[in-house]
VOFIRO-654120 format. One record per residue (C-alpha): x, y, z; residue number from 1. Coordinates in steps of 0.05 Angstrom, whole numbers, plus 5000, padded with zeros to 4 digits. Layout:
VOFIRO-654120
{atom {X,Y,Z},NUM}
...
end
This chain:
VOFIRO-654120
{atom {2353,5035,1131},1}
{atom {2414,5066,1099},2}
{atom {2406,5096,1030},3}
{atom {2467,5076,1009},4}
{atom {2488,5018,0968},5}
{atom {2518,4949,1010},6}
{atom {2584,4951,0959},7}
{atom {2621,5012,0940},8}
{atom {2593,5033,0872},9}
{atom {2632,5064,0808},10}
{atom {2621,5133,0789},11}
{atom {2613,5123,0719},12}
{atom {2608,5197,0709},13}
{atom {2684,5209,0741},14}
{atom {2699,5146,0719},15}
{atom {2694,5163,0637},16}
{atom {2701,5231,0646},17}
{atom {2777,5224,0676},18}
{atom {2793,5166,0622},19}
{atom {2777,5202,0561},20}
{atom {2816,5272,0602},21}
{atom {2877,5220,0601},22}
{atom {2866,5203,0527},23}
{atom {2858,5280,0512},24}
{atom {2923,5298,0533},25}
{atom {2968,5240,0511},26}
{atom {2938,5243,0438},27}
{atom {2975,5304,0419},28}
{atom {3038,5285,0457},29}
{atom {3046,5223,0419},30}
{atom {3028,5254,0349},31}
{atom {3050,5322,0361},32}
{atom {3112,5307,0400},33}
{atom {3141,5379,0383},34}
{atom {3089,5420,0387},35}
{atom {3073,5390,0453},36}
{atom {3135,5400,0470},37}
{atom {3137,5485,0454},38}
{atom {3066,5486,0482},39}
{atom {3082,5463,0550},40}
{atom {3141,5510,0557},41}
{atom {3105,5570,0551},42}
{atom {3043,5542,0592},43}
{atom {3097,5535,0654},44}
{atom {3133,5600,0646},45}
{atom {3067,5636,0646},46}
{atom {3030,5609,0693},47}
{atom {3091,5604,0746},48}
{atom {3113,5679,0735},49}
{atom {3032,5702,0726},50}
{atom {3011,5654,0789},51}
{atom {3068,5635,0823},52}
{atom {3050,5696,0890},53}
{atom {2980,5653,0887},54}
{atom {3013,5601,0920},55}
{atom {3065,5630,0959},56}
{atom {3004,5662,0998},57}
{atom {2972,5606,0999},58}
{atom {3029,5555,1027},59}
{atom {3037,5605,1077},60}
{atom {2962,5623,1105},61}
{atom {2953,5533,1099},62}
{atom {3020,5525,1149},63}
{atom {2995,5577,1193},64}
{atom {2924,5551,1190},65}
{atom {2940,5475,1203},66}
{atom {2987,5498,1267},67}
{atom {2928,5543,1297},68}
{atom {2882,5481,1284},69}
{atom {2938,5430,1321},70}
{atom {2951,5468,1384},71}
{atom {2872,5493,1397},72}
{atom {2817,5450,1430},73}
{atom {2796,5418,1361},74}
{atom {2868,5384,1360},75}
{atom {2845,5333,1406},76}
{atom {2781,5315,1371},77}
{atom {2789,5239,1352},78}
{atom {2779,5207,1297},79}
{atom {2727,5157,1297},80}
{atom {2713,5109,1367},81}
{atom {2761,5059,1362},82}
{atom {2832,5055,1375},83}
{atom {2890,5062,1312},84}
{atom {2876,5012,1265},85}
{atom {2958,5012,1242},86}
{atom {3007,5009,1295},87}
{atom {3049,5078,1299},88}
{atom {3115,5054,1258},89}
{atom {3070,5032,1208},90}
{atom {3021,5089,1211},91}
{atom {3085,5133,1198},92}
{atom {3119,5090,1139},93}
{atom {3056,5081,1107},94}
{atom {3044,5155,1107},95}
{atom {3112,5169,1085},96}
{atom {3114,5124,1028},97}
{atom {3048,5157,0999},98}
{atom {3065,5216,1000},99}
{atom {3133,5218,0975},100}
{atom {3166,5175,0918},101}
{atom {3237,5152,0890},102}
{atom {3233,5230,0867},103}
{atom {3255,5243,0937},104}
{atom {3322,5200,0918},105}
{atom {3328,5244,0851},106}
{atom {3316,5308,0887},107}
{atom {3353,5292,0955},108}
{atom {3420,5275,0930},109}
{atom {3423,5320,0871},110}
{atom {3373,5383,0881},111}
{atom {3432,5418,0920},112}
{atom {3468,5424,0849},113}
{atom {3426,5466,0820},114}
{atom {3415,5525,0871},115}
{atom {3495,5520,0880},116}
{atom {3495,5541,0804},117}
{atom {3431,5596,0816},118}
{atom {3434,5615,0883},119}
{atom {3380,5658,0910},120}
{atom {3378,5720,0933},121}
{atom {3433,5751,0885},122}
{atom {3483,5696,0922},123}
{atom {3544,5702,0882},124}
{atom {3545,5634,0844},125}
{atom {3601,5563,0866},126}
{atom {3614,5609,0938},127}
{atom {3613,5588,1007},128}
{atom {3547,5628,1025},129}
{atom {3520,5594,0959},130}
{atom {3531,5528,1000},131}
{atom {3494,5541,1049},132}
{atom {3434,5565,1004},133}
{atom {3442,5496,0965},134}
{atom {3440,5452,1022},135}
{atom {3380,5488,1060},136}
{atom {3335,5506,1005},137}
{atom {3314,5425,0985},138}
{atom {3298,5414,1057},139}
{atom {3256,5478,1057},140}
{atom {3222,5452,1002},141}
{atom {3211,5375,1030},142}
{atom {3195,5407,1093},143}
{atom {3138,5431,1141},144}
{atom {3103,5480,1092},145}
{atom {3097,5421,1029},146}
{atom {3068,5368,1083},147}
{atom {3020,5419,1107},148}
{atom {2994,5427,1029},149}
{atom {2990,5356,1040},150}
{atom {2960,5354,1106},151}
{atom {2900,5401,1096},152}
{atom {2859,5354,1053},153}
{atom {2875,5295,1098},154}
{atom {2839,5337,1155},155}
{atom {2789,5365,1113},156}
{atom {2770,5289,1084},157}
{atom {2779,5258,1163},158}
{atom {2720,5314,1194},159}
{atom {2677,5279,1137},160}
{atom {2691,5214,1141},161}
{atom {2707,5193,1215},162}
{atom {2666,5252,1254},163}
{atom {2616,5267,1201},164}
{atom {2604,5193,1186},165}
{atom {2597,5209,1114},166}
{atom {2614,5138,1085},167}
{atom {2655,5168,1029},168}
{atom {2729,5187,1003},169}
{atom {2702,5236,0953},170}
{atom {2739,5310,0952},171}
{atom {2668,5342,0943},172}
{atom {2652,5305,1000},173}
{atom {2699,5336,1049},174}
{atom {2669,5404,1021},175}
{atom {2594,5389,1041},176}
{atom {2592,5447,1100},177}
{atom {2601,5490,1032},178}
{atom {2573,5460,0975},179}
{atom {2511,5440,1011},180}
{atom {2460,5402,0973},181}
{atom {2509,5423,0912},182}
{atom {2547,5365,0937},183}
{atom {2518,5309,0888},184}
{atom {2505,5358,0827},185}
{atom {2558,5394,0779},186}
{atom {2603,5426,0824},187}
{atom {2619,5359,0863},188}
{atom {2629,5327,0803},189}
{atom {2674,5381,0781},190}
{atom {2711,5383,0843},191}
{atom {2719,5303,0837},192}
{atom {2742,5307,0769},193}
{atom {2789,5372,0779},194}
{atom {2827,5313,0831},195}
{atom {2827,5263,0789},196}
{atom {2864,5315,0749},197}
{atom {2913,5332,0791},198}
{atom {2928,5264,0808},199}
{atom {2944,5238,0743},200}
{atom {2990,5303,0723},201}
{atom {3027,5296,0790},202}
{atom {3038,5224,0788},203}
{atom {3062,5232,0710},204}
{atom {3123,5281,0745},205}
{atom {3145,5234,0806},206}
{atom {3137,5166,0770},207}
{atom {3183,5199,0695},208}
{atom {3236,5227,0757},209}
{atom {3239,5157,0790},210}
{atom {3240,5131,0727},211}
{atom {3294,5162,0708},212}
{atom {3335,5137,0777},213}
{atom {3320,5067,0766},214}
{atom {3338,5078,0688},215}
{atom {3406,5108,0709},216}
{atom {3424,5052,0763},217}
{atom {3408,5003,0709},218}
{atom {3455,5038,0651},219}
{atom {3518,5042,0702},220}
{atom {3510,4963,0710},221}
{atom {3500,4931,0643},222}
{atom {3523,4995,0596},223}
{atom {3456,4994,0569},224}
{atom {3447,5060,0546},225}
{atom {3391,5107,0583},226}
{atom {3338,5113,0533},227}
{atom {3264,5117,0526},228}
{atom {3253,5046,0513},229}
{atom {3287,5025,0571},230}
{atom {3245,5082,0614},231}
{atom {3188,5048,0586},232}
{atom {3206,4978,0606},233}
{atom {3214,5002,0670},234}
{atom {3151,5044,0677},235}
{atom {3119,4980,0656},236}
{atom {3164,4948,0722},237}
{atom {3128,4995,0764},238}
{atom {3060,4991,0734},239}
{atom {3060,4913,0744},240}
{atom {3076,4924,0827},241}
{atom {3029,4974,0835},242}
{atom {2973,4933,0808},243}
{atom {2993,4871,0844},244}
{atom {2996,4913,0914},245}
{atom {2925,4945,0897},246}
{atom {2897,4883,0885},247}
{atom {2924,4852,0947},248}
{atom {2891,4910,0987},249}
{atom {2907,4961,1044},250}
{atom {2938,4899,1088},251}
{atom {2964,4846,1045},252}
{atom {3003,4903,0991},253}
{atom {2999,4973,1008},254}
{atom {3022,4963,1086},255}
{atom {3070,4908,1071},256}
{atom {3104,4947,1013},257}
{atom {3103,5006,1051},258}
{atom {3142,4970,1121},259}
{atom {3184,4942,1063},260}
{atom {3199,4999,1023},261}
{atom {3220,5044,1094},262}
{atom {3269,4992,1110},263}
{atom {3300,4984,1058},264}
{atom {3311,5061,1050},265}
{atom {3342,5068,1125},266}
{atom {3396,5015,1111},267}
{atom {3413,5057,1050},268}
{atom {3422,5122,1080},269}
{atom {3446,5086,1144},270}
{atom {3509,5051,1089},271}
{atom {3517,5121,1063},272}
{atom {3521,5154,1130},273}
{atom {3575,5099,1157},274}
{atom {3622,5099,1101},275}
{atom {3612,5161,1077},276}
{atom {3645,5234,1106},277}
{atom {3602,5222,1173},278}
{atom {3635,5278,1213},279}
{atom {3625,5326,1151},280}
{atom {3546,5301,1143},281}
{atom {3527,5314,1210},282}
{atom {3570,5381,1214},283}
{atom {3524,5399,1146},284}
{atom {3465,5376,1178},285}
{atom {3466,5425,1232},286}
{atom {3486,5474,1201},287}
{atom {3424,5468,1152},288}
{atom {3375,5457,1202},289}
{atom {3399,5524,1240},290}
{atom {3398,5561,1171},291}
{atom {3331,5541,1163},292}
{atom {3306,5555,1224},293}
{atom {3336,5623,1230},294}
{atom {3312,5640,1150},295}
{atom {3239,5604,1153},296}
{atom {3201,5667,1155},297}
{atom {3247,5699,1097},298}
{atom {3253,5637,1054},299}
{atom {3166,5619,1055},300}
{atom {3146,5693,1041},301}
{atom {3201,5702,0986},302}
{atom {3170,5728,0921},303}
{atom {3233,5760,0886},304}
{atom {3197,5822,0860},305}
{atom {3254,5858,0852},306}
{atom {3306,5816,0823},307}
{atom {3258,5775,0777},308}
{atom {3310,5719,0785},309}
{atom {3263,5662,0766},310}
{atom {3287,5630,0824},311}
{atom {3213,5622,0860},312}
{atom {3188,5608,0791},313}
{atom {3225,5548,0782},314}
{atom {3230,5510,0845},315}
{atom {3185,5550,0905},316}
{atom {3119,5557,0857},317}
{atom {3136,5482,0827},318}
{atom {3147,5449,0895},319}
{atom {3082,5479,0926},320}
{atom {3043,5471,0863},321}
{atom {3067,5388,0857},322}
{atom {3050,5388,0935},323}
{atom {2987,5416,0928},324}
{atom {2962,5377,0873},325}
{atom {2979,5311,0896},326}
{atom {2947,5340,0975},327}
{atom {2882,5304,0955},328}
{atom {2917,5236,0945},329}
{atom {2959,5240,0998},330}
{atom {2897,5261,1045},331}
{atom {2847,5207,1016},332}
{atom {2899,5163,1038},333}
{atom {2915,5191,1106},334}
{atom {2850,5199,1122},335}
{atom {2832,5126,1110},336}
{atom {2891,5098,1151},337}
{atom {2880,5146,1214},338}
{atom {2830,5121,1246},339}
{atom {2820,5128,1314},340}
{atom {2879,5186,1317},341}
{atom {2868,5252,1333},342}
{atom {2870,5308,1286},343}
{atom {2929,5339,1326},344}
{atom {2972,5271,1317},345}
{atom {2952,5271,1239},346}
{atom {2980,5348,1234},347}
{atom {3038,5338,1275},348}
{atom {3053,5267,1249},349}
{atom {3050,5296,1175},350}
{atom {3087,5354,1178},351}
{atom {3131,5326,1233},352}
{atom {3149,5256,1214},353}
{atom {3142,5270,1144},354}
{atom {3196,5328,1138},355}
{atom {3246,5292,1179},356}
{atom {3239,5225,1129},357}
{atom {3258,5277,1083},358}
{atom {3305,5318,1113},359}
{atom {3346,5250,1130},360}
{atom {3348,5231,1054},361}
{atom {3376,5310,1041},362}
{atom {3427,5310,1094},363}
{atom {3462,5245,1078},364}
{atom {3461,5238,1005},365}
{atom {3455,5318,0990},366}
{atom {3523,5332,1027},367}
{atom {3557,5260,1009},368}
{atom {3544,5288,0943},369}
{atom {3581,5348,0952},370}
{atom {3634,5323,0994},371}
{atom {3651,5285,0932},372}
{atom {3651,5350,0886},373}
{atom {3688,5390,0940},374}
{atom {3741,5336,0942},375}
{atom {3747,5336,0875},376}
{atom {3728,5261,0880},377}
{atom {3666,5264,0834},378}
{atom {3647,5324,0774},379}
{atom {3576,5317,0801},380}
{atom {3560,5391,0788},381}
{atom {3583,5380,0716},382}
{atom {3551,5318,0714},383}
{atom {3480,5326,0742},384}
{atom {3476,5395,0702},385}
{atom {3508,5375,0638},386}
{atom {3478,5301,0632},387}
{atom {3430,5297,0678},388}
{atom {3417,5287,0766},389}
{atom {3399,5218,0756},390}
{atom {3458,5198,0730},391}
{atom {3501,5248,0773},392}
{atom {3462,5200,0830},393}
{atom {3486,5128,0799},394}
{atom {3561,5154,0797},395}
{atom {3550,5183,0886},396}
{atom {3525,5108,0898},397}
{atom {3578,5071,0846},398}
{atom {3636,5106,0897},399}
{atom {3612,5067,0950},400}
{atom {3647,5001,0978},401}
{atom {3613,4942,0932},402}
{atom {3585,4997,0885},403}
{atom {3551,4938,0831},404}
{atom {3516,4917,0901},405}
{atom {3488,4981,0910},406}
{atom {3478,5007,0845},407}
{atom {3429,4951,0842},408}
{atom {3399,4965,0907},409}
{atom {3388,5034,0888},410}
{atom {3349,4998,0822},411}
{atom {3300,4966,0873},412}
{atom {3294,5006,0916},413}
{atom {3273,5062,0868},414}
{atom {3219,5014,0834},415}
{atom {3193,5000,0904},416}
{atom {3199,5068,0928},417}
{atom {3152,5084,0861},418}
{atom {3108,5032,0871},419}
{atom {3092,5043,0944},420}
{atom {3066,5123,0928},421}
{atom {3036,5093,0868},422}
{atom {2992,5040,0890},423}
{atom {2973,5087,0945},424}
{atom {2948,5136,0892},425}
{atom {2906,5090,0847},426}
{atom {2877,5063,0912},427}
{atom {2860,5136,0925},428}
{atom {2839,5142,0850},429}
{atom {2783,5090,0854},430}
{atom {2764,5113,0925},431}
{atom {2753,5186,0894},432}
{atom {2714,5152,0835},433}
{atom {2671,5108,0875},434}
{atom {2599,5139,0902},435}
{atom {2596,5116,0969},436}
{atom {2652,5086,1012},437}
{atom {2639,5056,1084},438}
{atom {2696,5063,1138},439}
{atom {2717,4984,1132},440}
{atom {2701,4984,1054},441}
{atom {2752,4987,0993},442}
{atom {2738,5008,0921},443}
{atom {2730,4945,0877},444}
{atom {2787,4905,0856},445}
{atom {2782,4915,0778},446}
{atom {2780,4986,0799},447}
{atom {2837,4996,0827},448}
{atom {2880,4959,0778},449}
{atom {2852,4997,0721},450}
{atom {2885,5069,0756},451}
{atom {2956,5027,0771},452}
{atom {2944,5015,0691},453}
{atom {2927,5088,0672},454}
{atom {2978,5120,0717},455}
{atom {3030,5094,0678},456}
{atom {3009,5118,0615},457}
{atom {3018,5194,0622},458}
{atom {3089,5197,0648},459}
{atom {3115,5147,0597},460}
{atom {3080,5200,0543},461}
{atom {3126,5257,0580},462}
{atom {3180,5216,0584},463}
{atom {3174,5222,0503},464}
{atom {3186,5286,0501},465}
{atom {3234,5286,0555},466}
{atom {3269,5343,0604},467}
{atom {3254,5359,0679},468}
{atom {3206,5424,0654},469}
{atom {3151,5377,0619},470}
{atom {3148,5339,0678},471}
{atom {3154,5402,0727},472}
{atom {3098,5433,0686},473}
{atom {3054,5372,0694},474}
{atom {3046,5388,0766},475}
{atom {3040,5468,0761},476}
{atom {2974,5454,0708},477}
{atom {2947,5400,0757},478}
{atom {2958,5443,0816},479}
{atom {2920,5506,0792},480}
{atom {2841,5494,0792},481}
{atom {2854,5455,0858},482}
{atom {2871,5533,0895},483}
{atom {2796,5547,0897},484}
{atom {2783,5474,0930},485}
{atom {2836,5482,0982},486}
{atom {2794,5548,1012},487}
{atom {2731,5509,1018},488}
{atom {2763,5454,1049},489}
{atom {2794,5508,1107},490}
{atom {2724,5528,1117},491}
{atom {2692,5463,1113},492}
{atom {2748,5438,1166},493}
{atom {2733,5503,1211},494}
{atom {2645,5494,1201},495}
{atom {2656,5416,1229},496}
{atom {2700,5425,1284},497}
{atom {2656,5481,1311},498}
{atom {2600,5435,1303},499}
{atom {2636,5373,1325},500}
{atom {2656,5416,1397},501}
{atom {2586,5445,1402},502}
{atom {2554,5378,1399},503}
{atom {2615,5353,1444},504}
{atom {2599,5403,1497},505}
end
């Protein structure tokens, strides 16, 4: 007889414990806005000039890992012993839509402006080489090294669950081959809790930047001016789908949204592409791809010790920090939808599917964007630096033919591109909280639509105290206790597959 329970069971322990970490930190943002305010400053500057090689080396020893992983014997270990649950088109948009949100509009179309400004590399500033820089750099950072942070938890989490038969989504679970019978006592827990963590501070940064989309999209069409109450209203938007597609489950909300959500974001891109500079996108696109490819070495082992430009500070060390925290969501997720897959499809499908979904979003709106500033069309350098990206983003998509039509669109589309990451990571949320967790089970209903609540809580607090850094720095804090989890996943990954070909053989 099993000795585990017949319905998944809460964790009151991670349960309370993450709560009353949630109520801990908005506290002093809402009475303390200022302090807060001068207190998260100095917490990112440090820890992304004292930390910030950390996780350049480790970005860089993950991608190589994950690759040596995919192309040797234990790539085609399968998952499980029955076929894919989720056809592929779905498997792909519903990994897609976890793992990236409507920051991915926010960044994509606007990210370009600010390495134009502060190129690296001593790049003289507004010039042509500066250009290049701009237009490469995002999709180096949305590209195969942040889906591998991703990626290695989804692996490490599938070896437990599907080969290991261990009938749980837990993080601590995942590290078993190293934590041993320490698996159920403190450092589990801590290792649940230190996700549950990073969760909640990375979700605070993508949800406030999508936010801030929607919020935008909304000002240009009724003149409503872009303020924190309307942020909140909107946060509240999201909040409300989220729950609704949690409740309705991994079938009914989660895949549906996700099919939706894909959809609509091809026949936006798709518009752009069409009536947009089409010859000068796809010239661009080349052009960035071959930049990339020929600078991939250079541009993942760059540390700037020389220059001290702040350069990696603020955008390398931030992307793989927001990546890595939110890898544990992302893989809880993956994991559970790749059944019957083998681990070399889940690396290459992640890091392959994944970076072109982004790359797409970077090459059309990223160089529409500048087509419009080159052109002298659109001030969207002025614009997205002086006022702010999001609203450098509603003025690219007013341009277009029927602008009202799309400015609207955009609205939508960024609440639903939102909600579909975001009911993916309270799902994940009460998956990590619940003790056990069968292959065909889901965490409780109640449970999940108390994380859709509580996720909406922390970026509306940021939001208060507004700027890009508070929510960048969200992410970095997450990210950090999470290093020492990603090197016992490796080995726990590397102890299983061993063992899994052994017994195989």
């Amino acid at each position: 007889m099993s000795d585990y329970p017949p319905e998944p069971e809460v964790d009151w322990f991670i349960f309370v414990a993450g709560s009353l970490l949630l109520v801990a930190v908005i506290l002093p943002i809402v009475f303390a806005p200022d302090a807060s305010r001068e207190l998260i400053a100095h917490v990112f500057t440090f820890l992304t000039t004292e930390m910030g090689v950390v996780y350049i080396i480790a970005a860089t020893l993950i991608f190589v890992f994950l690759l040596v992983v995919a192309v040797s014997g234990w790539g085609s270990i399968r998952l499980g012993d029955q076929p894919p649950q989720y056809s592929s088109a779905s498997w792909i948009a519903m990994l897609f839509s976890c793992g990236i949100g409507a920051s991915l509009i926010y960044w994509g179309a606007a990210e370009w402006v600010f390495y134009y400004l502060d190129p690296p590399f001593g790049i003289e500033a507004k010039s042509d080489e500066a250009v290049l820089w701009a237009m490469s750099y995002g999709m180096f950072h949305w590209g195969p090294v942040g889906w591998a942070l991703y990626c290695l938890p989804a692996i490490a989490l599938a070896c437990s669950y599907h080969i290991k038969k261990i009938p749980s989504l837990r993080l601590s679970g995942a590290c078993e081959p190293v934590l041993g019978s320490y698996t159920h006592r403190i450092p589990g827990r801590i290792i649940d809790l230190l996700f549950i963590i990073g969760l909640l501070g990375t979700a605070a940064t993508g949800l406030g930047l999508g936010t801030s989309v929607v919020a935008s999209a909304a000002t240009r069409m009724t003149g409503i001016e872009d303020g924190f109450e309307m942020q909140a209203i909107i946060i509240f938007i999201v909040t409300i789908t989220i729950a609704y597609s949690v409740y309705r489950g991994m079938d009914d909300g989660i895949r549906v949204l996700s099919n939706i959500n894909m959809s609509l974001a091809l026949i936006l891109v798709t518009f752009v592409l069409l009536v947009g500079p089409t010859r000068f996108i796809l010239e661009m696109a080349i052009v960035s791809i071959g930049h990339i490819t020929s600078n991939f070495v250079r541009m993942m082992t760059w540390a700037d010790p020389l220059e001290r430009s702040s350069f990696v500070e603020s955008w390398t060390v931030f992307y793989w920090a927001w990546w890595l925290a939110l890898g544990p969501f992302v893989g809880m997720f993956v994991c559970k939808i790749s059944h019957g897959r083998t681990i070399r499809e889940v690396i290459f499908g992640m890091m392959g599917w994944g970076s072109l979904g982004c790359w797409l979003f970077f090459i059309v709106l990223g160089n529409h964007a500048f087509f419009l500033e080159q052109q002298g069309i659109l001030p969207i350098v002025q614009e997205a630096s002086e006022v702010s990206p999001s609203a450098a983003i509603a003025s690219i998509i007013a341009i277009l033919p029927f602008g009202t039509f799309w400015l609207f669109y955009l609205a939508v589309i960024g609440i639903i591109f939102t909600a579909t990451t975001y009911d993916s990571a309270s799902y994940t949320l009460a998956a990590g909280a619940s003790r056990y967790l069968g292959e065909h089970d889901h965490p409780a209903r109640w449970h999940r639509v108390f994380w859709a609540a509580a996720l909406g809580v922390l970026p509306a607090s940021l939001l208060y105290l507004g700027g890009i850094r508070v929510l960048q720095t969200a992410s970095v804090v997450a990210s950090l206790p999470l290093l020492l989890v990603y090197l016992m996943l490796a080995v726990s990954i590397v102890r299983t597959l061993s063992s899994a070909v052994a017994t195989r053989d």
